[in-house]
N, CA, C and O of each residue as an XYZ file, in Angstrom:
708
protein
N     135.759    171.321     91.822
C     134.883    170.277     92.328
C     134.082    169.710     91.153
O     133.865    170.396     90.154
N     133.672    168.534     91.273
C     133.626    167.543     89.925
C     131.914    167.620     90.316
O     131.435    168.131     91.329
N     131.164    166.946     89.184
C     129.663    167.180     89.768
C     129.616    165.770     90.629
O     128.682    165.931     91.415
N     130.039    164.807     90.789
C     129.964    163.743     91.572
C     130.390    164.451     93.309
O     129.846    164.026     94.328
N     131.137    165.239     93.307
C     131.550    166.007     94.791
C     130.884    166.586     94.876
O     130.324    166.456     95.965
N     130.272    167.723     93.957
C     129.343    168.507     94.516
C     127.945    167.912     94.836
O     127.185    168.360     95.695
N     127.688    166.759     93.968
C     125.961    165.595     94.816
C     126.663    165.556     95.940
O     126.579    166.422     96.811
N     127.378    164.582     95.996
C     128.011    164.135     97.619
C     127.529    164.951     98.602
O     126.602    164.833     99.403
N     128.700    166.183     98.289
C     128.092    167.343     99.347
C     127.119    167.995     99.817
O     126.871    168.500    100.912
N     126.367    167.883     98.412
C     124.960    168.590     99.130
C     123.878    167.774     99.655
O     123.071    168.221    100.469
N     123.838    166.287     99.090
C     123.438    165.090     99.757
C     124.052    164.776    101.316
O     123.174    164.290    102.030
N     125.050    164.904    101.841
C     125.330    164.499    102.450
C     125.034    165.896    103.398
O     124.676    165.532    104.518
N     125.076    167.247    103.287
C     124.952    168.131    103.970
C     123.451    168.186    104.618
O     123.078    168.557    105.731
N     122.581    167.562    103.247
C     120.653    167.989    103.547
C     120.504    166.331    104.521
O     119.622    166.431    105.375
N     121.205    164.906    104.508
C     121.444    164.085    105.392
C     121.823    164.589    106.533
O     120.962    164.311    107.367
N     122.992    165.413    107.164
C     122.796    165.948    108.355
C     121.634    166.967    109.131
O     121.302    167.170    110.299
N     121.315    167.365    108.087
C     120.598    168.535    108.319
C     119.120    168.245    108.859
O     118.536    168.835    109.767
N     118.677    167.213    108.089
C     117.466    166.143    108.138
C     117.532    165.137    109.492
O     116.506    164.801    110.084
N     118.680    164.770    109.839
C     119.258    163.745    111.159
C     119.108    164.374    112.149
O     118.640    163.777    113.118
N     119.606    166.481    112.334
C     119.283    167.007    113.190
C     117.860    167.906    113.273
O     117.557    168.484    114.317
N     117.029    167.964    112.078
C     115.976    168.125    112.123
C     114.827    167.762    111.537
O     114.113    168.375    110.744
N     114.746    166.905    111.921
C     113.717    165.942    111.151
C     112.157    166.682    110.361
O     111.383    166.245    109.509
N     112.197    167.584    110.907
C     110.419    168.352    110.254
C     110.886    169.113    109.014
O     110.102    169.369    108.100
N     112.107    169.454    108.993
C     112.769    170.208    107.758
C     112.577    169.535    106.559
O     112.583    170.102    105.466
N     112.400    168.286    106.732
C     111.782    167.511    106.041
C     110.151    167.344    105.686
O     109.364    166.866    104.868
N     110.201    167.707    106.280
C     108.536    167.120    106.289
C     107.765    168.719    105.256
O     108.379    169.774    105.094
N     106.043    168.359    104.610
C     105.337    169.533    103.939
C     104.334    169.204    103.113
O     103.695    168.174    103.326
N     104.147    169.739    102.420
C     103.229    169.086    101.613
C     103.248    170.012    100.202
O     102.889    171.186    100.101
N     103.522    169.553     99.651
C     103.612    170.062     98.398
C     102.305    169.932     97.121
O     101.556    169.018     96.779
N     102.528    171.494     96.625
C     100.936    171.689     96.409
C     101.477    171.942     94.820
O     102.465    172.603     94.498
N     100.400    171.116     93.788
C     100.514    171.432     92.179
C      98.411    171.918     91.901
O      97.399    171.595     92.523
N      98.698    172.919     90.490
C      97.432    172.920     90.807
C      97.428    172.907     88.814
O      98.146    173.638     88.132
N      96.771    172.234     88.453
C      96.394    172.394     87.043
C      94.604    172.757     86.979
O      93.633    172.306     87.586
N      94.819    173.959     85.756
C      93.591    174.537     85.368
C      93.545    174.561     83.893
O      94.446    174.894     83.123
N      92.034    174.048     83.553
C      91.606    174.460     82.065
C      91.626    175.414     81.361
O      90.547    175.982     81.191
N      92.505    175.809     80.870
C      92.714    176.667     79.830
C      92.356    176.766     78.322
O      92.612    177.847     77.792
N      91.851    175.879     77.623
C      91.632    175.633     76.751
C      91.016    173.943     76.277
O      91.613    172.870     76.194
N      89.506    174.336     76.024
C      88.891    172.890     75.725
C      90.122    171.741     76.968
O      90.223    171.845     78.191
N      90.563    171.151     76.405
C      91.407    169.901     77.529
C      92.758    170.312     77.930
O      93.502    169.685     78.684
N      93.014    171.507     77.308
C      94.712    172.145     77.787
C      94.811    172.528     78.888
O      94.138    173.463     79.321
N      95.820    171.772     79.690
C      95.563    172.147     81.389
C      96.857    173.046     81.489
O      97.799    172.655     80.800
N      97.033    174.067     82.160
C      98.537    174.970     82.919
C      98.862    174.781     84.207
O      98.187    175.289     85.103
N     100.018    173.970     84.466
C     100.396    173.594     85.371
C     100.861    174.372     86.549
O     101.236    175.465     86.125
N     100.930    174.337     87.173
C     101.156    175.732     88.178
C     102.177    174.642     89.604
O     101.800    173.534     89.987
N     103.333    175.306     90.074
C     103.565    174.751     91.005
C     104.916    175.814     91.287
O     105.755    175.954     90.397
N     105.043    176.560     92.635
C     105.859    177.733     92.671
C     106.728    178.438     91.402
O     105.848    178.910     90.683
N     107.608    178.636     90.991
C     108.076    179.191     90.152
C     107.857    178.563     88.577
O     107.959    179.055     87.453
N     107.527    177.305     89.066
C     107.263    176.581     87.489
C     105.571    176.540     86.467
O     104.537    176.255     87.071
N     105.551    176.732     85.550
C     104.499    176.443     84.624
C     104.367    175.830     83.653
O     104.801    176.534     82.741
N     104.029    174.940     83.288
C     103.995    173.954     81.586
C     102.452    173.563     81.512
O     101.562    173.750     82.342
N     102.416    172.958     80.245
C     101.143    172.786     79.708
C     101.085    171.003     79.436
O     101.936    170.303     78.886
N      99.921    170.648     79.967
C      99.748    169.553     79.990
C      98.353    169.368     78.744
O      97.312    169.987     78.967
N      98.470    168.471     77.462
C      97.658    168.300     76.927
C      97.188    166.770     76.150
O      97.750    165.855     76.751
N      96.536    166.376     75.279
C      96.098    165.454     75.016
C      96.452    165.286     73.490
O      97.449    166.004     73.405
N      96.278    164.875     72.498
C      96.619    164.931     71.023
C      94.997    165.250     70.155
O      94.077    164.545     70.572
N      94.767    165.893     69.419
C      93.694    166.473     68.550
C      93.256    165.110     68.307
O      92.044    165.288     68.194
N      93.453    163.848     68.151
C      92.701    163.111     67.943
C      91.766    162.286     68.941
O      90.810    161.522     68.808
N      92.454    162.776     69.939
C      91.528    162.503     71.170
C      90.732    163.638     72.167
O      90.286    163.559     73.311
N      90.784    164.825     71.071
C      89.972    165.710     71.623
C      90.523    166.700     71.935
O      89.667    167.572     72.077
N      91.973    167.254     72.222
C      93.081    168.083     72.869
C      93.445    168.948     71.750
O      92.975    168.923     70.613
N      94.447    169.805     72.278
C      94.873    170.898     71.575
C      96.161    170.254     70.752
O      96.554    170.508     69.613
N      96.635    169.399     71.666
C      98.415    169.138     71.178
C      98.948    170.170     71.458
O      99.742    170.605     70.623
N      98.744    170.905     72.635
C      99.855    171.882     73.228
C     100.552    171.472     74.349
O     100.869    172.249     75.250
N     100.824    170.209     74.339
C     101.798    169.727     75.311
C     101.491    168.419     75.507
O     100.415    167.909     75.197
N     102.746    167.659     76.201
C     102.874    166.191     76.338
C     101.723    165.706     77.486
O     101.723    166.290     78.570
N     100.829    164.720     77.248
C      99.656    164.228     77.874
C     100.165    163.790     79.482
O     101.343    163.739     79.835
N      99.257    163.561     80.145
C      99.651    163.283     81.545
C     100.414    162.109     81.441
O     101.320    162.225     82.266
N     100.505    161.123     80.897
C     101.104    159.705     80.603
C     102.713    160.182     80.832
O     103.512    159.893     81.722
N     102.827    161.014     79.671
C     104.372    161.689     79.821
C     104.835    162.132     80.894
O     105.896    161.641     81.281
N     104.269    163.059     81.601
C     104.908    163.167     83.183
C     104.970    162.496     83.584
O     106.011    162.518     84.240
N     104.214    161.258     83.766
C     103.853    160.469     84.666
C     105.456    159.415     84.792
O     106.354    159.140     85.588
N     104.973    159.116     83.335
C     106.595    157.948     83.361
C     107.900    159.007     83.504
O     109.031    158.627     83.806
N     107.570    160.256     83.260
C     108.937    160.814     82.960
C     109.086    161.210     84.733
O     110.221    161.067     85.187
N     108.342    161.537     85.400
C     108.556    161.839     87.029
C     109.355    160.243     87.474
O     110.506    160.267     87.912
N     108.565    158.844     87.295
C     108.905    158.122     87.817
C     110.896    157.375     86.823
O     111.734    156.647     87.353
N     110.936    158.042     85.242
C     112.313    157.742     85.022
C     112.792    158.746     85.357
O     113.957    158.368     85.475
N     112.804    160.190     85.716
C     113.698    161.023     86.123
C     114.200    160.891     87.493
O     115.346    161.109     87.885
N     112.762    160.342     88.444
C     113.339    160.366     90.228
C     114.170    158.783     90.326
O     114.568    158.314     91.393
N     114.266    158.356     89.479
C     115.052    157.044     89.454
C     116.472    157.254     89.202
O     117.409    156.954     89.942
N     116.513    157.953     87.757
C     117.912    158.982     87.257
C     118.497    159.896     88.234
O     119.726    159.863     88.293
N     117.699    160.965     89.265
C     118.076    161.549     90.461
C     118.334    160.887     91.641
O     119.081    161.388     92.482
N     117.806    159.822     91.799
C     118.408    158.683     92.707
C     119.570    158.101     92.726
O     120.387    158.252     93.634
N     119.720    157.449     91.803
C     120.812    156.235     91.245
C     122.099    157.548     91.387
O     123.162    157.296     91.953
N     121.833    158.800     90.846
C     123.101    159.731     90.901
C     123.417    159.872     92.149
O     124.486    159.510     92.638
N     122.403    160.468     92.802
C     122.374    160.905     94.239
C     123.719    159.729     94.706
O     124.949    159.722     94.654
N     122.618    158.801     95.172
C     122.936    157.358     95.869
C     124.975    156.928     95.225
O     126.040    156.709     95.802
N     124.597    156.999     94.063
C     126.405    156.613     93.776
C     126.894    157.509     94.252
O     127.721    157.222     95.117
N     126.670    159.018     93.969
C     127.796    160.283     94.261
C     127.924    159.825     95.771
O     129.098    159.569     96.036
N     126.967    159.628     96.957
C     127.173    159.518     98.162
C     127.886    158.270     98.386
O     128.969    158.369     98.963
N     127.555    157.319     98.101
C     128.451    155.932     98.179
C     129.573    155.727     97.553
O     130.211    154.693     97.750
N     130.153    157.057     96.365
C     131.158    157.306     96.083
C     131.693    155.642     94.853
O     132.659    154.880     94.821
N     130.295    155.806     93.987
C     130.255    154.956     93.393
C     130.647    155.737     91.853
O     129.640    156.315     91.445
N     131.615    155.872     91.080
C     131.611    156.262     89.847
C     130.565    155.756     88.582
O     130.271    154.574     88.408
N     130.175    156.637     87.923
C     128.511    156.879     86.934
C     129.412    157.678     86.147
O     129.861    158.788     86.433
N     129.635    156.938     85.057
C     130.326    157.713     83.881
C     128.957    158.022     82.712
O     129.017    158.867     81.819
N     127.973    157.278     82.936
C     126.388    157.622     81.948
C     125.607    156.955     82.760
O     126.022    156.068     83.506
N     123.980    157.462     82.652
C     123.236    156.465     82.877
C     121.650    157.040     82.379
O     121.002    158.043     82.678
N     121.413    155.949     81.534
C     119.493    156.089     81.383
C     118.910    155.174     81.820
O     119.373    154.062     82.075
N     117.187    155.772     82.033
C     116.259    154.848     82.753
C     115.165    155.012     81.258
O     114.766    156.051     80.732
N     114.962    153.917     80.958
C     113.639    153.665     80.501
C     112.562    153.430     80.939
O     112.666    152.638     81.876
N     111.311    153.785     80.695
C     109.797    153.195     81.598
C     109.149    152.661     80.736
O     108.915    153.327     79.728
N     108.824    151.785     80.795
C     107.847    151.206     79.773
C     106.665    151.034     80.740
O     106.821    150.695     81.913
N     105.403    151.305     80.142
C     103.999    151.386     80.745
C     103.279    150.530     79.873
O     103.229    150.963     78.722
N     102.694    149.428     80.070
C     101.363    148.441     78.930
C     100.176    149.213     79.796
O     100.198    149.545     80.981
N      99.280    149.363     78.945
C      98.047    150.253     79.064
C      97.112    149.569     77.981
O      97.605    149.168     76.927
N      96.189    149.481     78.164
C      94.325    149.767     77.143
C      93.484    150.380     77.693
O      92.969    150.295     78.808
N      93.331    151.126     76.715
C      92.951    152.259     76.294
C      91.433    152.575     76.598
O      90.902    153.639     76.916
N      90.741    150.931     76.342
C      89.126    151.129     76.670
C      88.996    151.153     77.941
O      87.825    151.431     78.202
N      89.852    150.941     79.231
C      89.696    151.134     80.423
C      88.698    152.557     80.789
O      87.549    152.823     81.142
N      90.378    153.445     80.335
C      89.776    155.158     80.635
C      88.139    155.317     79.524
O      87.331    156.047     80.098
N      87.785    154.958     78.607
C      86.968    155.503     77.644
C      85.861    154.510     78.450
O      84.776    154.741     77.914
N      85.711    153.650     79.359
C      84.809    153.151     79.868
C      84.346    152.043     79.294
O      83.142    151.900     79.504
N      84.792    151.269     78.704
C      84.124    150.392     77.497
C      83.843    148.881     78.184
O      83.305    147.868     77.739
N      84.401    149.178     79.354
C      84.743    147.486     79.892
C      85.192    147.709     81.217
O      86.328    148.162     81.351
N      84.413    147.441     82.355
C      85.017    147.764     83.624
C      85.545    147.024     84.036
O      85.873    147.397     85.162
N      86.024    145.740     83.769
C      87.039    144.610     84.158
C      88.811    145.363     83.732
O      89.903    145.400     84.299
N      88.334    145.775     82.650
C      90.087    146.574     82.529
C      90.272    147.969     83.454
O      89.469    148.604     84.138
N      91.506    148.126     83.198
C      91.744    149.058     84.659
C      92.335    150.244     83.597
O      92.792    149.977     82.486
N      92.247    151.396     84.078
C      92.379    152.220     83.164
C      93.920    152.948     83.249
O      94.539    153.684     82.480
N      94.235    152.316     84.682
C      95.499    151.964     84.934
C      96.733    151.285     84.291
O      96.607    150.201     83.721
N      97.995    151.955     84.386
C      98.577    150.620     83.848
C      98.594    149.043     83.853
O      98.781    148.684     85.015
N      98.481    148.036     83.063
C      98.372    147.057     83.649
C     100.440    146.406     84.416
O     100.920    145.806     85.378
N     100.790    146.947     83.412
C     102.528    146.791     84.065
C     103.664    147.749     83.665
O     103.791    148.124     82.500
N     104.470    148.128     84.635
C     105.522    148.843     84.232
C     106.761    147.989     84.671
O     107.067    147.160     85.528
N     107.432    148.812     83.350
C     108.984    148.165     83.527
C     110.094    149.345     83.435
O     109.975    150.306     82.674
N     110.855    149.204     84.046
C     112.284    150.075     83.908
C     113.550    149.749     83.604
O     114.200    149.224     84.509
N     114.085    149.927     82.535
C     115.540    149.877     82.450
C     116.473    150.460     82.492
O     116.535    151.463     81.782
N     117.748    150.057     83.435
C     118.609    150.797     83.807
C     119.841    150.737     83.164
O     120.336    149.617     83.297
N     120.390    151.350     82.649
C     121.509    151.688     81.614
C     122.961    152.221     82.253
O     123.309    153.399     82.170
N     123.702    151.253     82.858
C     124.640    152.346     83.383
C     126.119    152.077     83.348
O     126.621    151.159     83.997
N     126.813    152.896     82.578
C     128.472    152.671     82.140
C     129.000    153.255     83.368
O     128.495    154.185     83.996
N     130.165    152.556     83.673
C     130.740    153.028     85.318
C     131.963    152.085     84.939
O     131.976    150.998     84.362
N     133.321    153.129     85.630
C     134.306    151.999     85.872
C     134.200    151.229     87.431
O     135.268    150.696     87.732
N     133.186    151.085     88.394
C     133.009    150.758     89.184
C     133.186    149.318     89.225
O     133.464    148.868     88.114
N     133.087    148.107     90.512
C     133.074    146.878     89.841
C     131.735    146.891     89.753
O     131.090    147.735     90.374
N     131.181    146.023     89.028
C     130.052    145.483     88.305
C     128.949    145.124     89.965
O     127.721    145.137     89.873
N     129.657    144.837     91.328
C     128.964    144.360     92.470
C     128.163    145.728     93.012
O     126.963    145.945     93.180
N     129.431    146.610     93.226
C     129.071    148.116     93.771
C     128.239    148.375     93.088
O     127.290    148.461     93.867
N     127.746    148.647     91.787
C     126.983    149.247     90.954
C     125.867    148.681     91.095
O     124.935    149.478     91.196
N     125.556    147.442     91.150
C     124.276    146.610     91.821
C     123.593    146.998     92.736
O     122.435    147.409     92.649
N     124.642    146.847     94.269
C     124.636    146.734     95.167
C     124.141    148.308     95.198
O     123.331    148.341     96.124
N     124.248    149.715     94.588
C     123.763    151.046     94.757
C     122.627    150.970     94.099
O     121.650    151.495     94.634
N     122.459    150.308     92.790
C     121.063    150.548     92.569
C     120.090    149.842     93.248
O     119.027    150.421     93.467
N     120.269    148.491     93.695
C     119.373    147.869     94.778
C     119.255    149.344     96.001
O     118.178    149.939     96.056
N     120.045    149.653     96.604
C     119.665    150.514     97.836
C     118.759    151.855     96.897
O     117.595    152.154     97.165
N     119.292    152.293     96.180
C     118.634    153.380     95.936
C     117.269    153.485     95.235
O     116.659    154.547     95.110
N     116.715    151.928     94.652
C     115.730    151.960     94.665
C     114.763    151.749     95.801
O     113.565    151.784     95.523
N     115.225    151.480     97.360
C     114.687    151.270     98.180
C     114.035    152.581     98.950
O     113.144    152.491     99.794
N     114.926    154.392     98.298
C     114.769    155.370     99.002
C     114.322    156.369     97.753
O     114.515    157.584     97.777
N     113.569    155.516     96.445
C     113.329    156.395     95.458
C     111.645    156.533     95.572
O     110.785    155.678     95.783
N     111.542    158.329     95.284
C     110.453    158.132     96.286
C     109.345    158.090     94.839
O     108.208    157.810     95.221
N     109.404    158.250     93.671
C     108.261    158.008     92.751
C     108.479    156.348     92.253
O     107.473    155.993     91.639
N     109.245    155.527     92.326
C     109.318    154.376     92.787
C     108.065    153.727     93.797
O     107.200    152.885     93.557
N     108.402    154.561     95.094
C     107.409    153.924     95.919
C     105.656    154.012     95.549
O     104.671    153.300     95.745
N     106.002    155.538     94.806
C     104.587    155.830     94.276
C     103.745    155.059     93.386
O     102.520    155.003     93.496
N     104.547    154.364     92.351
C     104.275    153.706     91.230
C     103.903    152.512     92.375
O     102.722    152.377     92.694
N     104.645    151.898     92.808
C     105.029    150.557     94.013
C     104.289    150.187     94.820
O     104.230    148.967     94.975
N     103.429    151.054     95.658
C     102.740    151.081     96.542
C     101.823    152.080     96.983
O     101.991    153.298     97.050
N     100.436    151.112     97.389
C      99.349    151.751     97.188
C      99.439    152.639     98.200
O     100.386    152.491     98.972
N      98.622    153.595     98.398
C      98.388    154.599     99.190
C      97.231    155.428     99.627
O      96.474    155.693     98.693
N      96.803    156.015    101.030
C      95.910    156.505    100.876
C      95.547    158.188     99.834
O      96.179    159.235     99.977
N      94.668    158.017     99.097
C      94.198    159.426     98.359
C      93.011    159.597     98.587
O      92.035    158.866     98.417
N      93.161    160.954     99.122
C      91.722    161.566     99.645
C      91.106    162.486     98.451
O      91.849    162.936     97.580
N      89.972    162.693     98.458
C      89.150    163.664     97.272
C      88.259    164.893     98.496
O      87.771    164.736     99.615
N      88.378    165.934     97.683
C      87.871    166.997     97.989
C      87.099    167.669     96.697
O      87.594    167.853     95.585
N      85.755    167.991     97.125
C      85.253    168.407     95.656
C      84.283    170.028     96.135
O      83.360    170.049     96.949
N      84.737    171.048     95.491
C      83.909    172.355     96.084
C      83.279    172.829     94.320
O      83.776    172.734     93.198
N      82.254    173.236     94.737
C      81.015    173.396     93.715
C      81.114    174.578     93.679
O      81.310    174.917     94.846
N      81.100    175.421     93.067
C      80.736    177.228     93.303
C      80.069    177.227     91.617
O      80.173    176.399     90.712
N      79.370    178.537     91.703
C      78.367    179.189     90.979
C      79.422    180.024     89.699
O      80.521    180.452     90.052
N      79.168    180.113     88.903
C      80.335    180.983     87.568
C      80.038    181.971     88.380
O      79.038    182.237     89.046
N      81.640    182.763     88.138
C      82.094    184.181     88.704
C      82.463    183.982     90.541
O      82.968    184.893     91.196
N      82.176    182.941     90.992
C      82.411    182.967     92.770
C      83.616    183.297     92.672
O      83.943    184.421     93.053
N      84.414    182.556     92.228
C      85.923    182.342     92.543
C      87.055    183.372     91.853
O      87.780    183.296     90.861
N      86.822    184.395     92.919
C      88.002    185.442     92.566
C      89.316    184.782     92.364
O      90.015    185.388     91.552
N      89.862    183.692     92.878
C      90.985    183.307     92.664
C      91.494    182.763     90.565
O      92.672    182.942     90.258
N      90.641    182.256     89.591
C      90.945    181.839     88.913
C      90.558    182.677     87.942
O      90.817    182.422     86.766
């Protein structure tokens, strides 16, 4: 079995599976980053751990790629896990493919310097890279759909509600950390 059969299959197996139970789907998924060092955060999320940091010239350790980096790399990787997904199931041949993200940003947003700028990106762009002996329509025609069901896509895409929770405790309360 080729890795294009084996997406298929397991895409198409967690599609039934999801059709006959819809909550199997559903959860909430929990990440928790903690200070470890001056601005070095440790990422925590079930079996996984990495280090999220800033560069020494902005105050950080340089023990790991800054939040910026996940950030674009979540939204070019779930694009890259899409576009595969989506062809293997539509049985679209993907002989390569990269996503680029490009993010325009300033910088005095976050540092506060000017509250008219957003500390936000001001635009992102993505490019999609993809060799296929497919015809040139199909290959369109899959990445149009599969950006419609890519879900850090939608994140970047559309606003959403985010709630804040903030708990105060005294040094030493928190047996957990």
């Amino acid at each position: 079995m080729n890795d294009a059969e084996r997406i298929r299959n397991a895409f198409e197996r967690n599609r039934r599976a999801l059709s006959l139970r819809p909550a199997m789907g559903q959860g909430t998924a929990v990440t928790r980053a903690r200070m470890v060092d001056g601005l070095t955060c440790e990422v925590s999320e079930g079996d996984w751990n990495f280090k999220v940091d800033i560069g020494e010239k902005a105050g950080g350790n340089n023990q790991g790629p800054n939040p910026g980096v996940f950030g674009r790399g979540a939204l070019a990787t779930c694009l890259a896990i899409t576009y595969l997904r989506w062809a293997a199931f539509k049985e679209v041949a993907i002989d390569a493919l990269e996503v680029e993200v490009q993010a325009d940003y300033d910088s005095r947003g976050e540092m506060g310097l000017d509250s008219d700028i957003t500390p936000a990106y001001s635009e992102v762009r993505y490019l999609v890279t993809i060799e296929s002996s497919a015809p040139e329509s199909a290959v369109r025609q899959m990445v149009d759909e599969a950006d419609e069901i890519c879900s850090y896509l939608k994140v970047f895409a559309e606003p959403m509600r985010v709630t804040r929770t903030v708990q105060i405790q005294s040094p030493g309360s928190n047996s957990n950390h």
